[in-house]
Residue frames relative to the residue before (quaternion, step in Angstrom):
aa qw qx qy qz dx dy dz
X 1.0000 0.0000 0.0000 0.0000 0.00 0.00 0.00
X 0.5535 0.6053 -0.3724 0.4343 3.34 1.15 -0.75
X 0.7047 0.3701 -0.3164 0.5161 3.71 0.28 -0.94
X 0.6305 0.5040 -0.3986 0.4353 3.63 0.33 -0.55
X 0.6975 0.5381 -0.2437 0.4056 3.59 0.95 -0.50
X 0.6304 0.3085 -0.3612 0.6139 3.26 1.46 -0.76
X 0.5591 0.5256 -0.6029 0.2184 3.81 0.18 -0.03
X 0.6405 0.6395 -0.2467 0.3463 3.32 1.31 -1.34
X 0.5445 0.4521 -0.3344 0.6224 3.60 1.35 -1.03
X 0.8881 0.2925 -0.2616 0.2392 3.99 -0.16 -0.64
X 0.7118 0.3401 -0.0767 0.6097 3.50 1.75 -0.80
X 0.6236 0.5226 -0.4170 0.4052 3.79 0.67 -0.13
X 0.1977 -0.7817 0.5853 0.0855 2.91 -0.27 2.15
X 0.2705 -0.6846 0.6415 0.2161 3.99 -1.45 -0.03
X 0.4990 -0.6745 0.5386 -0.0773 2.95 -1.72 1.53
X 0.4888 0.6588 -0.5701 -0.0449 3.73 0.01 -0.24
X 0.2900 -0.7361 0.6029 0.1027 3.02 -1.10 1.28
X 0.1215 -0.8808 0.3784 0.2575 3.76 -0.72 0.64
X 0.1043 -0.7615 0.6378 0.0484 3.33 -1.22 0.18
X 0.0049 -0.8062 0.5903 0.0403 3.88 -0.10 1.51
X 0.4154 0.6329 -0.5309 0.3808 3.59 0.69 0.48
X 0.5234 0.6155 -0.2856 0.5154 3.70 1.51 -0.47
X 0.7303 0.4016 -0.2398 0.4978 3.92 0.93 -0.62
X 0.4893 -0.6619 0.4500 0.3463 3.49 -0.77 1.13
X 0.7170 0.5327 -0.3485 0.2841 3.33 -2.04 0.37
X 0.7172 -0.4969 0.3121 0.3759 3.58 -0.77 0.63
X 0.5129 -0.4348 0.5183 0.5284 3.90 -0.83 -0.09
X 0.6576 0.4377 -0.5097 0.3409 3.16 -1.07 -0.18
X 0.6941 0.4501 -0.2341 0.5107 3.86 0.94 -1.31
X 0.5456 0.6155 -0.3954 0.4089 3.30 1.16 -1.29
X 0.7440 0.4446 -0.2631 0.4236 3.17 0.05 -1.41
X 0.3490 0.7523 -0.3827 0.4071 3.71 0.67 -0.39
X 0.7932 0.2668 0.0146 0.5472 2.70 -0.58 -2.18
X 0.6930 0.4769 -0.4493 0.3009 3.70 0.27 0.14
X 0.5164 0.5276 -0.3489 0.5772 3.31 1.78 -0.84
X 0.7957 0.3758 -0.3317 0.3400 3.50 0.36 -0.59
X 0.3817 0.6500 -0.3437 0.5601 3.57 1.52 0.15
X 0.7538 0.3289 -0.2170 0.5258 3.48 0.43 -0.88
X 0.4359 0.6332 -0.4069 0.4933 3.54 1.33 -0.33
X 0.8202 0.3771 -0.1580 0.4002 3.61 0.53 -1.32
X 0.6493 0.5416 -0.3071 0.4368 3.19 1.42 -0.34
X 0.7069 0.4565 -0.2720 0.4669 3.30 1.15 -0.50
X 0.4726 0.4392 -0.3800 0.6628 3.81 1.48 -0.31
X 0.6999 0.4447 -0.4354 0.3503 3.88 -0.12 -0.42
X 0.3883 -0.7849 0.3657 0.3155 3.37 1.44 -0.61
X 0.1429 0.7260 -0.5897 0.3237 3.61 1.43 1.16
X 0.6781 -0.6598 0.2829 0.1574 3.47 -1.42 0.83
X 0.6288 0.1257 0.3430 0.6864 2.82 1.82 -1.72
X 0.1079 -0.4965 0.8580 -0.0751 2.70 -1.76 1.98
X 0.0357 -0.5886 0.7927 0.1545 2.55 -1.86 0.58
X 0.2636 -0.8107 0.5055 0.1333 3.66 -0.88 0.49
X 0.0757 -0.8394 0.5345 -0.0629 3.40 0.60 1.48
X 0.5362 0.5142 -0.6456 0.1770 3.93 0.05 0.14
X 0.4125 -0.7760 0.4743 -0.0522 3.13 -0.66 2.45
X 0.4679 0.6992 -0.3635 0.4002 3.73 1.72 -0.50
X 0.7017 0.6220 -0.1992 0.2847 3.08 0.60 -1.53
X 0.4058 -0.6105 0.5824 0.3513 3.55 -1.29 0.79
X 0.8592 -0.1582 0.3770 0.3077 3.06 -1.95 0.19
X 0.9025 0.2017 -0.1043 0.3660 3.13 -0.22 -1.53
X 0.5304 0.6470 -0.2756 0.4734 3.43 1.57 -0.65
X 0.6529 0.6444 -0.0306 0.3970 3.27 1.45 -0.83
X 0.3904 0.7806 0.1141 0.4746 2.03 1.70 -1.00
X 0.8006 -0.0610 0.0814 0.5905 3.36 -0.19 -1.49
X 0.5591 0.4445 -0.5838 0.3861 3.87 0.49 0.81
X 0.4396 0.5424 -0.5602 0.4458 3.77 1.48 -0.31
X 0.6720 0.4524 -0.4468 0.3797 3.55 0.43 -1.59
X 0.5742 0.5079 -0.4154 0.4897 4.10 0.08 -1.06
X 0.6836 0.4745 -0.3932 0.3910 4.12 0.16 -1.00
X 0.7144 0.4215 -0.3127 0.4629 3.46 0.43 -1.64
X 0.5742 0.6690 -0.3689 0.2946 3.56 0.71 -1.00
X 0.7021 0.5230 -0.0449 0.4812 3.75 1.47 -1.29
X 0.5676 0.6660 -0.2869 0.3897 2.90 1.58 -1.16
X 0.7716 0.4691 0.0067 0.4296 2.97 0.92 -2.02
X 0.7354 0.3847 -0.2668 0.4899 3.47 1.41 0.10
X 0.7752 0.4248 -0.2262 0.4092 2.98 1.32 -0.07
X 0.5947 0.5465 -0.2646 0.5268 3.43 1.95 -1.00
X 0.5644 -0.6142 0.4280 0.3478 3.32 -1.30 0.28
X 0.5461 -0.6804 0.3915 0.2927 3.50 -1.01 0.74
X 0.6837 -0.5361 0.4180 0.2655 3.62 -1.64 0.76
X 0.5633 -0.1812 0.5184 0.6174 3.29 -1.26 -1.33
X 0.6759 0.5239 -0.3428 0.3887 3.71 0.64 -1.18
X 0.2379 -0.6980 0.5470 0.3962 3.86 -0.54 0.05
X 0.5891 0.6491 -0.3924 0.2788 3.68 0.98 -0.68
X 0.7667 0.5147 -0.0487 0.3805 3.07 1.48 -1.21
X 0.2998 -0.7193 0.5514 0.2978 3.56 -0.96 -0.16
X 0.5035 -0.6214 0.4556 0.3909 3.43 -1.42 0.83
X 0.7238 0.2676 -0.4733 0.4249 3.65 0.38 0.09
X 0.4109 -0.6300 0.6556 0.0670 3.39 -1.72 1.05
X 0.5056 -0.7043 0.4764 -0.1461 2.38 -1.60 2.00
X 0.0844 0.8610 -0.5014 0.0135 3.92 0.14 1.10
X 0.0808 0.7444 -0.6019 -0.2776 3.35 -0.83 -0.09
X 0.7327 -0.5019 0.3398 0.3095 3.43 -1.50 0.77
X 0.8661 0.0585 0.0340 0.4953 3.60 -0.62 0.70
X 0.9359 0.2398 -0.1097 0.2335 3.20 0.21 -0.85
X 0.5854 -0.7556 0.1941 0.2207 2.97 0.13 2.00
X 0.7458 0.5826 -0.0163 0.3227 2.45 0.84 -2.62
X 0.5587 0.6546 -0.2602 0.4378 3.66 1.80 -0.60
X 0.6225 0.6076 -0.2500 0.4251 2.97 1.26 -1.72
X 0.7171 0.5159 -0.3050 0.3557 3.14 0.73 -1.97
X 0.7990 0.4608 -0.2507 0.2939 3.76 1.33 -0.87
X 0.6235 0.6246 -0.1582 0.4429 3.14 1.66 -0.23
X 0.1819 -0.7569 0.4379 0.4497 3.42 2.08 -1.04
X 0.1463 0.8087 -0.5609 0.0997 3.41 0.12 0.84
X 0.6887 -0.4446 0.4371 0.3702 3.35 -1.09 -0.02
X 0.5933 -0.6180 0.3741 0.3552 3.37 0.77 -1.07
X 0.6726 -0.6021 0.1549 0.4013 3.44 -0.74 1.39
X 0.1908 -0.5687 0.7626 0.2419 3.35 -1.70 -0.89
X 0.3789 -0.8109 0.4451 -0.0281 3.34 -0.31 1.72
X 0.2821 -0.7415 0.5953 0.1273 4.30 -0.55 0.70
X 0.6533 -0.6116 0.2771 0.3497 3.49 -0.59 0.60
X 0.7075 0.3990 -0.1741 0.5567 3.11 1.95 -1.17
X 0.4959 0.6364 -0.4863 0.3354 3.89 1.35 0.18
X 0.7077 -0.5631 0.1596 0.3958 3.61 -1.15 0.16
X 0.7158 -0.4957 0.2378 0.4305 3.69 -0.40 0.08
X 0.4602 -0.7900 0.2365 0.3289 3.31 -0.45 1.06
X 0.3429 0.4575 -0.5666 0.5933 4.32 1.73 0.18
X 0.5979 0.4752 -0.4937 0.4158 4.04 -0.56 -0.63
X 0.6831 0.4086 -0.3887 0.4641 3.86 0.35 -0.79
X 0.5891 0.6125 -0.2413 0.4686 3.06 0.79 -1.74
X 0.6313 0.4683 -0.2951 0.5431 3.99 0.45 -0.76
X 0.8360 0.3881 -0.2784 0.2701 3.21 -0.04 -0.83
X 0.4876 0.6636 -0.2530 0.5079 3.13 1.97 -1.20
X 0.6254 0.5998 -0.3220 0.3814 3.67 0.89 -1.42
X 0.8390 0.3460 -0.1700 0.3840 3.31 1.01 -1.31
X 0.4552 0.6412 -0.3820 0.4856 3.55 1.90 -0.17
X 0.5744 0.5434 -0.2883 0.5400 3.70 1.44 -0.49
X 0.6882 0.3983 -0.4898 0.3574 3.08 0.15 -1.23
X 0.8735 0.3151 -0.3141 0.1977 3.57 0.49 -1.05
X 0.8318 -0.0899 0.1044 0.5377 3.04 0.21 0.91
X 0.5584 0.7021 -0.4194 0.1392 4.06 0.18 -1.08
X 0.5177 -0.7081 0.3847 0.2874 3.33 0.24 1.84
X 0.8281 -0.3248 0.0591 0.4531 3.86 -0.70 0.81
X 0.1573 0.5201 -0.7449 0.3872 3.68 0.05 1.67
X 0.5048 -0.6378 0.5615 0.1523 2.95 -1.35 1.82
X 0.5078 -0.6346 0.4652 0.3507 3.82 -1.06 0.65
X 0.7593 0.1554 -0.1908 0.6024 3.63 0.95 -0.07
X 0.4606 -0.7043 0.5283 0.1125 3.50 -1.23 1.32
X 0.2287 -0.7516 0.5691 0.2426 3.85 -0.34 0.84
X 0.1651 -0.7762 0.6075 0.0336 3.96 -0.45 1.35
X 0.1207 0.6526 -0.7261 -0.1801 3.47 -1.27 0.29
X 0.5134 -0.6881 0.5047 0.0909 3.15 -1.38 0.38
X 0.2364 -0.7787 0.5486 0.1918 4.19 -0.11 0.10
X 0.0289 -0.7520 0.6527 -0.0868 3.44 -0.29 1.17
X 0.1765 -0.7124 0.6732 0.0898 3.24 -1.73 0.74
X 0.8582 -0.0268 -0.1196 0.4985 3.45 1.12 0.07
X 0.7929 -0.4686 0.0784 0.3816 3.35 -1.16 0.24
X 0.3402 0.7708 -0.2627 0.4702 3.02 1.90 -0.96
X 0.7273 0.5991 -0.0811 0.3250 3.46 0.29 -1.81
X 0.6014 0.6538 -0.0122 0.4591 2.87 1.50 -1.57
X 0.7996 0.2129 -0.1645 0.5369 3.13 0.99 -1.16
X 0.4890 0.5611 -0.5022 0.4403 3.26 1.20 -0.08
X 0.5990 0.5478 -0.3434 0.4724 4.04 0.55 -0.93
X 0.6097 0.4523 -0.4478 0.4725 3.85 0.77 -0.63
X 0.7908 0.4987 -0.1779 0.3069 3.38 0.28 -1.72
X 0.7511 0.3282 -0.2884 0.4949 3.74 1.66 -0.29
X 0.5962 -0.6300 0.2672 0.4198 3.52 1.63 1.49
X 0.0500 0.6186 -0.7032 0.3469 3.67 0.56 1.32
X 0.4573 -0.4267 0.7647 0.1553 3.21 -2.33 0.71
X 0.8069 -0.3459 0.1883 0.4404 3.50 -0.21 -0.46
X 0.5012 -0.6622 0.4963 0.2531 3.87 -1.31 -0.01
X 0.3370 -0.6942 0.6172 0.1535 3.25 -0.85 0.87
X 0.2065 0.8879 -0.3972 -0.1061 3.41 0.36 0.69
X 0.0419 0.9119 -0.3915 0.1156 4.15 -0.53 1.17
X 0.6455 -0.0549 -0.7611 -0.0327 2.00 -1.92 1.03
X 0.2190 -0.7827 0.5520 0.1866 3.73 -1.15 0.81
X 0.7323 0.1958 -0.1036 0.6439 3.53 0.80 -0.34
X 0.8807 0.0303 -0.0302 0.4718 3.59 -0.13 -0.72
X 0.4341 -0.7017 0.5279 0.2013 3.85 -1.06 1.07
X 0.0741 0.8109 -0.5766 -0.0672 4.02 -0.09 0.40
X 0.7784 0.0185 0.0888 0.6212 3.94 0.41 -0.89
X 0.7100 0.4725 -0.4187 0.3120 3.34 0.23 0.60
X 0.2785 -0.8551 0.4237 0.1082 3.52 1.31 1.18
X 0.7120 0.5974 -0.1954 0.3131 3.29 0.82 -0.86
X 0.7661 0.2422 0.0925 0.5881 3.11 1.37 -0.97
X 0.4705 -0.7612 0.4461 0.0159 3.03 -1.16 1.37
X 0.5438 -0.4655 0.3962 0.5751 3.90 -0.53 0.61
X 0.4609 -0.5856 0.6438 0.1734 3.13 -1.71 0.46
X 0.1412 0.8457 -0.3504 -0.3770 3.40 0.94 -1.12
X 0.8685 0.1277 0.0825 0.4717 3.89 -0.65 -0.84
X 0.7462 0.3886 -0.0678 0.5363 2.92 0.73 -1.51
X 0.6344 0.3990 -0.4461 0.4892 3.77 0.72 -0.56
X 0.6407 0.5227 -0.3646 0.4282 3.64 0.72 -0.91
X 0.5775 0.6227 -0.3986 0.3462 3.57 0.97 -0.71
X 0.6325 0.5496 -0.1871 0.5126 3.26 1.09 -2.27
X 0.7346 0.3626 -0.3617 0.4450 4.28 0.25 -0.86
X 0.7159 0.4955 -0.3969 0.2905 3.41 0.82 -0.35
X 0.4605 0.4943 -0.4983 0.5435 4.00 1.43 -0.16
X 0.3681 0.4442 -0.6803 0.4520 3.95 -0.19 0.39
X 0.1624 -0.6626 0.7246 0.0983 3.32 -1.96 0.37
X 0.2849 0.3554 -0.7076 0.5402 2.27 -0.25 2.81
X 0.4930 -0.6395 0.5277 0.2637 3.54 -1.50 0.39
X 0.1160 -0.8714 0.4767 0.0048 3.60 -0.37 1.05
X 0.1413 -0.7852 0.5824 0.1561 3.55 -0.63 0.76
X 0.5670 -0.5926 0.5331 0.2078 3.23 -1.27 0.28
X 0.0290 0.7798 -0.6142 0.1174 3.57 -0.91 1.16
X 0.7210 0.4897 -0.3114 0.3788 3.39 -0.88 0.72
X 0.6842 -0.0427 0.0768 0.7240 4.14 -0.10 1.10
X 0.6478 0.5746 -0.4959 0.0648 3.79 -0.29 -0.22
X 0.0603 0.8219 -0.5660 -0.0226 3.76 -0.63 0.92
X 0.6760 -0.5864 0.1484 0.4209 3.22 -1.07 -0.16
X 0.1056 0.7142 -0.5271 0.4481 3.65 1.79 0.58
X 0.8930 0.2466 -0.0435 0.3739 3.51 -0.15 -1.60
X 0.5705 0.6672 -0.4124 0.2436 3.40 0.79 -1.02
X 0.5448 0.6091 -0.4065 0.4087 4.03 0.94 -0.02
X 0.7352 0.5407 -0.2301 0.3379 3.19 1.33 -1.14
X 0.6511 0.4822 -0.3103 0.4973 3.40 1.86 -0.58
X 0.4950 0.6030 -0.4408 0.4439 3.23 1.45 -0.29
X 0.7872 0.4436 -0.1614 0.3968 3.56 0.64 -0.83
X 0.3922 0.6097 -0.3115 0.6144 3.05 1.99 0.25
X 0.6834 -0.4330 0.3610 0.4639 3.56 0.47 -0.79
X 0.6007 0.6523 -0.3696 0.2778 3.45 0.86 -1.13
X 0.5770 -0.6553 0.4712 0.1247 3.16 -1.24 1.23
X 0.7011 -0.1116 0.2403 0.6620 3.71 1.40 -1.08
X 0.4081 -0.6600 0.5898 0.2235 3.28 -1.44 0.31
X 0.2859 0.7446 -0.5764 -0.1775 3.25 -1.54 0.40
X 0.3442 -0.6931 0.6289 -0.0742 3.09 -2.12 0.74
X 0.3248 -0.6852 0.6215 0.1969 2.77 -1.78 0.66
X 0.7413 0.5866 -0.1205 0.3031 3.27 0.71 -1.01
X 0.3717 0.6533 -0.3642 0.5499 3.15 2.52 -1.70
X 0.8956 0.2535 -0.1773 0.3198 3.52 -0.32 -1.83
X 0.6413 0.4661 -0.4490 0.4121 4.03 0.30 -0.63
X 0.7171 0.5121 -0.2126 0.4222 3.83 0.70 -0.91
X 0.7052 0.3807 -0.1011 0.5895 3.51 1.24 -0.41
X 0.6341 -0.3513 0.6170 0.3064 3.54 -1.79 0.38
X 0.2553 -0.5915 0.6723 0.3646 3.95 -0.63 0.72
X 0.6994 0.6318 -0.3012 0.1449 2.98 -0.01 -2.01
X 0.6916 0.3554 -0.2403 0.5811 3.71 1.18 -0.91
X 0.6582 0.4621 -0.5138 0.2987 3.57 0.87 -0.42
X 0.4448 0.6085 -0.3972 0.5235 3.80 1.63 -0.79
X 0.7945 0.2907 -0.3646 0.3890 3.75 -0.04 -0.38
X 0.3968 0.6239 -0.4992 0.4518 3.60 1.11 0.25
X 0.8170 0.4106 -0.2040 0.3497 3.39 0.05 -1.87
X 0.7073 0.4840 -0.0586 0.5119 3.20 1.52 -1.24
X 0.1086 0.8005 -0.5841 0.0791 3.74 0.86 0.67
């Protein structure tokens, strides 16, 4: 237990993936409680947003990234970078947001483009000039199997998002992976979190599976971050 503790305090990276359709009230509130969700997640010192509300137009999209990054960066604690916060800012799929919002960098669907193609484009959205876009984009990648996994290392992914491991929610297609799938995606060389049923009952077992960190929607919108970051992080 002892080693399993100091991985969690030193290597247990956090995920919060959002999803403000999950929070009661009309849009306008929704959105709210989501800005203020990401407020707590970045002051609590979770690793990673990804902002995944996939509904949204462009432009609507848009300006809640801008509102997110805005919070992020005032409220989370700061990097090596002063400009920046230590949690990174993703937004699902859509590069072209990131590139407008200064995000951290995307979170990639199996069917979105490859993750050097982002990386390319980002390279050249820098070169010219694009007032503080980091020179390298932080990419994760959604993997459903090992296969996937290694495919997300070999096209220069940050790490894998890798789901479902315990519990199926939106992915009709696919069946838990359990333990043992999480085990098999995690010998790839790429860090892999865990997605899918994970709380803090279980979170030891994916840790001991291989998984680098956990993420969630539910762990973090349904819960105090702050106590859920001292769980993983004892």
């Amino acid at each position: 237990m002892h080693s399993l503790l100091k991985l969690m305090a030193e290597g247990c990276l956090l995920y919060y993936i959002t999803d403000r359709s999950a929070f009661p009230g009309d849009e306008p509130e929704r959105r709210r409680r989501l800005i203020d969700k990401i407020a707590e997640a970045a002051a609590s010192g979770v690793n990673y947003i990804q902002l995944r509300e996939k509904d949204l137009p462009a432009r609507e999209l848009e300006a809640l990234a801008r509102e997110a990054v805005s919070v992020i960066r005032g409220q989370g604690k700061l990097s090596a970078d002063p400009k920046r916060s230590a949690t990174a800012f993703l937004i699902n799929s859509r590069a072209d947001v990131a590139f407008a919002v200064r995000a951290d960098g995307v979170h990639l669907r199996a069917e979105d483009i490859a993750p050097q193609d982002v990386r390319r484009a980002w390279r050249e959205a820098a070169d010219r000039g694009a007032e503080e876009l980091r020179p390298e984009p932080m990419i994760a990648v959604s993997c459903h199997s090992q296969e996937d996994v290694a495919r997300a290392a070999l096209t220069g992914a940050n790490f894998a998002v890798f789901a479902p491991v315990l519990e199926k929610k939106d992915s009709p297609g696919s069946a838990p992976t359990g333990l043992e799938g999480l085990r098999r995606a995690c010998a790839e060389k790429i860090p892999v979190l865990a997605l899918g049923g994970v709380n803090l009952r279980n979170a030891d077992s994916c840790l001991r599976a291989g998984a680098a960190g956990i993420a969630g929607i539910r762990l973090f919108q349904e819960n105090e971050i702050s106590k859920i970051v001292r769980a993983l992080r004892p």
